[in-house]
C-alpha positions as CSV (number, residue, x, y, z in Angstrom):
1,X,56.6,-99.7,13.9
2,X,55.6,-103.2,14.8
3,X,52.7,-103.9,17.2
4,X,51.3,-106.3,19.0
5,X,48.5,-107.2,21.9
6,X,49.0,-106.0,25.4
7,X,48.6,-109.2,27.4
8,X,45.4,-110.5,27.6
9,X,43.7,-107.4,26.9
10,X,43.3,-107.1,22.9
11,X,44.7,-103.8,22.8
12,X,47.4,-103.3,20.0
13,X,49.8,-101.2,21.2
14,X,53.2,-100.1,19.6
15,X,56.3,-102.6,20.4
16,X,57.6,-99.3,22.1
17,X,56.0,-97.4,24.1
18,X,56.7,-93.6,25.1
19,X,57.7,-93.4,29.0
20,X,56.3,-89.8,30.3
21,X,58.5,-89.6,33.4
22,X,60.4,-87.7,32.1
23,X,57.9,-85.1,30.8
24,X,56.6,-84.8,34.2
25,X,58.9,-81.7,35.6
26,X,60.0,-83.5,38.4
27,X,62.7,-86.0,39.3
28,X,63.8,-86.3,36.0
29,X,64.1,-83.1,34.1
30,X,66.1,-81.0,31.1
31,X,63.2,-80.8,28.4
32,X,60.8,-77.9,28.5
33,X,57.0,-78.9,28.1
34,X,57.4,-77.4,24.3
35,X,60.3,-79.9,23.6
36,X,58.3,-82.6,25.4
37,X,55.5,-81.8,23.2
38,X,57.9,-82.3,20.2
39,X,59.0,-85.6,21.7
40,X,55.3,-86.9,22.4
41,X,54.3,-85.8,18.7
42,X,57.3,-87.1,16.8
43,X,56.8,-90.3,18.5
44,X,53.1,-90.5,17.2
45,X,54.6,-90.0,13.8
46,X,56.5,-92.5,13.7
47,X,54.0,-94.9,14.7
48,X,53.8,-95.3,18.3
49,X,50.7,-95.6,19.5
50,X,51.2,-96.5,23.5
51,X,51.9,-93.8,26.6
52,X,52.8,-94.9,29.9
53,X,52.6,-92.1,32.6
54,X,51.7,-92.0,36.4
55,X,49.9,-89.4,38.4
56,X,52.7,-89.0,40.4
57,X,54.7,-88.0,37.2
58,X,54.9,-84.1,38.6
59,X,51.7,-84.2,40.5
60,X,49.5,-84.7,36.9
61,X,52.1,-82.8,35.1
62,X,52.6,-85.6,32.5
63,X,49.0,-86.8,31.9
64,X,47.9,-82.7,31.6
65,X,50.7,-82.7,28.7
66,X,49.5,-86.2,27.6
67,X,45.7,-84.9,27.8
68,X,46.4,-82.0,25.6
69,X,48.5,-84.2,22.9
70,X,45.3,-86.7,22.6
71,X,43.3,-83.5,22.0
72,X,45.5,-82.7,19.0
73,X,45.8,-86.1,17.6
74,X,42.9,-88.1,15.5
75,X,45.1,-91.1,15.9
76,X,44.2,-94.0,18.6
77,X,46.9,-93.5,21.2
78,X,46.5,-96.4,24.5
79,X,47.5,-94.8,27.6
80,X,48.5,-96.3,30.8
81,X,48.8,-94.4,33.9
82,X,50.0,-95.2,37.6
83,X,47.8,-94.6,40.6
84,X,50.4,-93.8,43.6
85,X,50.5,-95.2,47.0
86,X,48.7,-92.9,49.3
87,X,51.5,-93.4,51.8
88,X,53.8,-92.3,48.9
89,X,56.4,-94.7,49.5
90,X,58.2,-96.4,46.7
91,X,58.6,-99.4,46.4
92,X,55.7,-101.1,48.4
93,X,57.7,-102.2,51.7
94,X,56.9,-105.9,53.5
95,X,54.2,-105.6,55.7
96,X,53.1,-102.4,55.2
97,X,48.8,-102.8,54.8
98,X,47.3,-102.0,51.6
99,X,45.0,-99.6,53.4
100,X,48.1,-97.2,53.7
101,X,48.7,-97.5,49.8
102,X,45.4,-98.0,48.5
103,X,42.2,-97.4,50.0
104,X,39.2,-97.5,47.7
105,X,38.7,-93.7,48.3
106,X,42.0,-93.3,47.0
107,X,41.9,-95.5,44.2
108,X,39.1,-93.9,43.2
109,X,39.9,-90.5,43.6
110,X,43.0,-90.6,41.9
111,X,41.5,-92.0,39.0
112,X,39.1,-88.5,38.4
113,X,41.9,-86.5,38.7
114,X,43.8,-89.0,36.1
115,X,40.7,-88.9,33.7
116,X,40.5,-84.9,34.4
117,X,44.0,-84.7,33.7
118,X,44.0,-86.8,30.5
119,X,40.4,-85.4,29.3
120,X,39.3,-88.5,28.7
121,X,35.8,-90.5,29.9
122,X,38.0,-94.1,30.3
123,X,41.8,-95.4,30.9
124,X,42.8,-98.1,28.8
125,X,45.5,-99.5,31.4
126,X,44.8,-98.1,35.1
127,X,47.7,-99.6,37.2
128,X,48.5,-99.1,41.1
129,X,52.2,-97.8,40.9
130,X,53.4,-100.2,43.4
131,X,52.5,-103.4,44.3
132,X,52.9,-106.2,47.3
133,X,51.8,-109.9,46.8
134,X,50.4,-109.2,50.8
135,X,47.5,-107.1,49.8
136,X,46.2,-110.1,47.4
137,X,42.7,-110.6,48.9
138,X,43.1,-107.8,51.4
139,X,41.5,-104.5,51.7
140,X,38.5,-102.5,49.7
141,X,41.0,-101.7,46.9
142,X,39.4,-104.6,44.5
143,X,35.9,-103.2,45.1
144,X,37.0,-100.3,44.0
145,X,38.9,-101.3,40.9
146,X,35.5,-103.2,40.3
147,X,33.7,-100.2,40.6
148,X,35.6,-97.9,37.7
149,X,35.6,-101.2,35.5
150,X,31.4,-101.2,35.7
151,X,31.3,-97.3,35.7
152,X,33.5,-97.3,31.9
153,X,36.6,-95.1,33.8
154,X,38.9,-98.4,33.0
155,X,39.3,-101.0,30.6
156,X,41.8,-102.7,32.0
157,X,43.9,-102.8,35.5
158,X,47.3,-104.0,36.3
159,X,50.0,-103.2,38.6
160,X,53.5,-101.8,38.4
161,X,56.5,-104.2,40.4
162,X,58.9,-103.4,41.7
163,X,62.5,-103.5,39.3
164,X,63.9,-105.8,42.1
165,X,61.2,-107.9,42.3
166,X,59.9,-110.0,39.1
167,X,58.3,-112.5,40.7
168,X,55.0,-110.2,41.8
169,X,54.7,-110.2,38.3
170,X,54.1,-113.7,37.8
171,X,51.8,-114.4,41.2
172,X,50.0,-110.9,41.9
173,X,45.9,-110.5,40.7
């Protein structure tokens, strides 16, 4: 397995990465959480050291199955995980205010039930699960994400874009 650093961050994660959507039981579904345990373990084997999940992933479902996977593994495995919008709506639509998304209650909140979920003290990559270039400099979310940063709950924070729309990649925070 090759790796190499995430970004700017200095982690050194796995050139592939293990998506956990699917492990969520919902949306996607056809493995049982034994044969998603196989999957998550099998992957580890081979080298992969990098999990992305979301909360939304069947309301936790994914990180509790992630959570109990790093409690069975010595190895360093970096996880990433996906705050969702508070207004649940995917993807972030044009003028909708970040306080409808992501409120710094929310943000907050949702990161405890992730680090429950996980059983883990801090989140290598916390991310907000959509993302508008609007909410740049709006809203109490960035106090927030300050906050966890200061507290040891993240390393790192990012946001996911939307599939349509690369450019909020290259111009968001």
């Amino acid at each position: 397995m090759h790796h190499r650093t995430l970004g700017r961050t200095g982690l050194r994660i796995s050139e592939i990465g293990y998506g956990a959507w699917g492990i969520g039981n919902s949306g996607w579904q056809g493995a049982s959480d034994e044969e998603s345990a196989r999957a998550l373990n099998r992957a580890i084997d081979l080298g992969l050291n990098f999990i992305d999940t979301g909360l939304g992933y069947g309301d936790g479902h994914s990180e509790r199955l992630i959570g109990k996977l790093l409690r069975e593994r010595s190895e360093t495995i970096h996880v990433s995980t996906k705050i969702p919008p508070k207004n649940r709506i995917w993807p972030a639509r044009a003028g909708t205010p970040v306080e409808d998304g992501f409120p710094a209650d929310h943000v907050i909140a949702c990161t405890e039930t992730s680090l429950r979920n996980l059983g883990v003290d801090t989140i290598d990559v916390q991310q907000f699960h959509v993302w508008s270039d609007e909410w740049v400099g709006r809203g109490d979310w960035l106090e927030a994400v300050e906050r966890l940063k200061r507290d040891g709950k993240i390393r790192f924070f990012g946001v996911s874009i939307n599939d349509y729309e690369p450019h909020n990649a290259l111009t968001g925070c």
